[in-house]
PLY file of the C-alpha trace (Angstrom):
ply
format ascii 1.0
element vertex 169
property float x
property float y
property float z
element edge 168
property int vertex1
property int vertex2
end_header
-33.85 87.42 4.71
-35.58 84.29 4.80
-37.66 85.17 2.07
-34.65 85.11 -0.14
-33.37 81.66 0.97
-30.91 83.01 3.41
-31.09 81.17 6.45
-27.64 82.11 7.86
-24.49 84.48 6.91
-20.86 83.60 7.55
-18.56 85.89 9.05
-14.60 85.62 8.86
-13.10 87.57 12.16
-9.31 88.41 12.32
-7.06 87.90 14.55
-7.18 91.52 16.06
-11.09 90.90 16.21
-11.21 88.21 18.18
-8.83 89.27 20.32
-11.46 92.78 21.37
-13.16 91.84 24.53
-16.12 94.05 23.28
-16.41 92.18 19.80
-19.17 90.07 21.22
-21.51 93.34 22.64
-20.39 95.16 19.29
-21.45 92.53 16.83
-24.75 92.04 18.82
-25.24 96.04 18.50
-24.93 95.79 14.96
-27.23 92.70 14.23
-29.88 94.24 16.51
-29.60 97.96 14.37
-29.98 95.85 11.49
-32.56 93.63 12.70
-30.93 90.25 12.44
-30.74 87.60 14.83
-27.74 86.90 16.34
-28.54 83.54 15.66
-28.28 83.98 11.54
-24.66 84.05 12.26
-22.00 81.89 11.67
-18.53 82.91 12.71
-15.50 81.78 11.51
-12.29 81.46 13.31
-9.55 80.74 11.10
-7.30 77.54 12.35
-4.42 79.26 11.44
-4.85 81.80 14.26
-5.74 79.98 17.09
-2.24 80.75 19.33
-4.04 82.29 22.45
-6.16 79.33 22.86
-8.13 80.89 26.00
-8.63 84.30 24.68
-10.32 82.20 21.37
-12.47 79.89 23.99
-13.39 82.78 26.02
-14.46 84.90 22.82
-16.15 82.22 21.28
-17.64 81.54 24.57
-19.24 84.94 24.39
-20.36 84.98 20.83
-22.42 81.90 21.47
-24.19 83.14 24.28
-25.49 86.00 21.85
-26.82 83.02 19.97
-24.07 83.17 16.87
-23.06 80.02 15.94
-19.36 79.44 15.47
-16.88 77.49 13.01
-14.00 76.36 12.22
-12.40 77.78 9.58
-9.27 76.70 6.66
-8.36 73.89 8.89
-5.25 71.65 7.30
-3.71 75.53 7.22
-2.52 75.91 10.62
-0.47 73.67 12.91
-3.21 73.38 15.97
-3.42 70.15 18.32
-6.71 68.72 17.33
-7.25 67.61 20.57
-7.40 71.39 21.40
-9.56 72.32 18.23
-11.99 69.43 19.39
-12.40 71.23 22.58
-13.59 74.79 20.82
-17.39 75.11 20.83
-17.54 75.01 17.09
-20.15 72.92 15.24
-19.04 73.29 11.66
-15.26 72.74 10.32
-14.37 73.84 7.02
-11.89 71.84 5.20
-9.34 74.12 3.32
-9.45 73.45 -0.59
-5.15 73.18 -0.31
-6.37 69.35 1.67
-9.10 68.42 -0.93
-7.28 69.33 -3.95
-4.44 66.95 -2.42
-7.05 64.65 -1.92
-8.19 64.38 -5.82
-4.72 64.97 -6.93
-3.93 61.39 -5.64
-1.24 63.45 -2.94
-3.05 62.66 0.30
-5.46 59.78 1.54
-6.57 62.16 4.63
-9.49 63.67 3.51
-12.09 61.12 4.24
-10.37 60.11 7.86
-10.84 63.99 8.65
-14.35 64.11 7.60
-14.92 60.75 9.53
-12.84 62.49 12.51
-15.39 65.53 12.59
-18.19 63.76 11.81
-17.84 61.45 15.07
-17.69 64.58 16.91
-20.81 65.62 15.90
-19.69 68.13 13.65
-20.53 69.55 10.00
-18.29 69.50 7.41
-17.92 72.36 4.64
-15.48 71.52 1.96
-13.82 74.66 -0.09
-12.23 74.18 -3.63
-14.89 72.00 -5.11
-14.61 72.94 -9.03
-15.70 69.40 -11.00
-19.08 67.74 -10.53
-17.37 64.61 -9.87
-15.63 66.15 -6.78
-18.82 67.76 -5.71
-20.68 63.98 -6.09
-17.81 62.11 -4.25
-17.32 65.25 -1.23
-21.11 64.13 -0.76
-20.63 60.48 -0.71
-17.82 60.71 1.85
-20.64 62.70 4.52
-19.50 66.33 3.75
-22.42 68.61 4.55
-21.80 71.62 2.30
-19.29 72.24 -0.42
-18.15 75.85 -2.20
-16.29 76.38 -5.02
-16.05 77.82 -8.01
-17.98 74.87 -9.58
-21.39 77.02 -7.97
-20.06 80.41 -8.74
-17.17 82.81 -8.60
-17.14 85.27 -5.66
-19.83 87.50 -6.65
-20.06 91.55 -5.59
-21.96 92.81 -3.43
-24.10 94.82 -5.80
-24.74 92.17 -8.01
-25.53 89.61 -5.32
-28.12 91.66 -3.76
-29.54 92.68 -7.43
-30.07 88.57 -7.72
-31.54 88.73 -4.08
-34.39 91.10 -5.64
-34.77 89.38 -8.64
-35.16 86.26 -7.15
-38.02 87.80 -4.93
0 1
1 2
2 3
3 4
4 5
5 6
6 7
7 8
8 9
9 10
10 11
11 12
12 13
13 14
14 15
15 16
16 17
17 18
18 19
19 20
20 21
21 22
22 23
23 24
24 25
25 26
26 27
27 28
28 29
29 30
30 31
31 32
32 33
33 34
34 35
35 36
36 37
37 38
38 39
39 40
40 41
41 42
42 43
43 44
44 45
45 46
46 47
47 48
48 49
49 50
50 51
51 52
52 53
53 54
54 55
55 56
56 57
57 58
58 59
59 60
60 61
61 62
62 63
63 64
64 65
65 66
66 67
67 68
68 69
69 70
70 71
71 72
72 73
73 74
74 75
75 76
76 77
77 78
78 79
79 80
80 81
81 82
82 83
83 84
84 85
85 86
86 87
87 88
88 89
89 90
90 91
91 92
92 93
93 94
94 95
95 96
96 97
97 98
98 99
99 100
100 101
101 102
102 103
103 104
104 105
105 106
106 107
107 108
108 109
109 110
110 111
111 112
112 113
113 114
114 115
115 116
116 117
117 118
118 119
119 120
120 121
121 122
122 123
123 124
124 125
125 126
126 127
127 128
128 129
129 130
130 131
131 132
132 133
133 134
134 135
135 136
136 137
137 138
138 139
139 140
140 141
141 142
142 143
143 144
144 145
145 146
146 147
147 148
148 149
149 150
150 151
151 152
152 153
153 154
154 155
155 156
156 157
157 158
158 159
159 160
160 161
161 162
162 163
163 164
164 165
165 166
166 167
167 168
């Protein structure tokens, strides 16, 4: 997968998911069928989720001992204490695009305290909604690590994403 530029793949788990006690062993199961490192992965727990804040810990807990990497994930959705989301062994947050559109629509000042927040705690930032070069220039300047949005591409298919994977070989 390296070959192709790939060096990890983001995974959204539900609620229901993350609640399995097995979804750790299962997950492991399949990356080892497929052979893929455990540690390609990047999991993403939405903040919007996060009630049973043990059950979360003790999954995540479990996932990163398989050597997946965890996120955070549409935070500024949810109502969590950020005091508790600090504690989560996440190393990536991803901004929702609802607080950066705010941010360039001149409704909200927050966006570069959170990245500044995040940052200090040693995490990455990914911004979502980026659609304007300007936005994608300024998410840089104010430390974001990685940006997505539709000003890089549309979601593409599966098909043709792994047709540009072969063409690209």
């Amino acid at each position: 997968m390296e070959k192709q530029g790939i060096e990890f793949i983001n995974v959204n788990l539900s609620p229901a998911q993350c609640l399995d006690h097995d979804l750790a062993s299962d997950l492991s199961g399949i990356a080892f069928r497929y052979d893929v490192p455990m540690s390609m992965f990047d999991f993403e727990i939405t903040e919007s989720f996060i009630d049973d804040h043990q059950a979360i810990v003790n999954q995540m807990t479990r996932l990163q001992a398989s050597g997946a990497e965890l996120s955070l994930d549409d935070f500024g959705t949810g109502t969590s204490n950020i005091a508790q989301l600090l504690k989560l062994p996440i190393h990536v947050v991803k901004l929702d695009m609802s607080v950066v559109h705010s941010y360039f629509r001149g409704e909200s000042k927050l966006l570069p305290d959170l990245i500044h927040m995040f940052r200090n705690s040693d995490m990455k930032i990914v911004v979502e909604g980026v659609e304007t070069a300007e936005m994608k220039t300024r998410l840089a300047e104010m430390g974001c690590d990685y940006e997505q949005g539709f000003f890089f591409s549309k979601p593409v298919p599966p098909k043709a994403f792994l047709a540009y994977l072969k063409a690209t070989q």
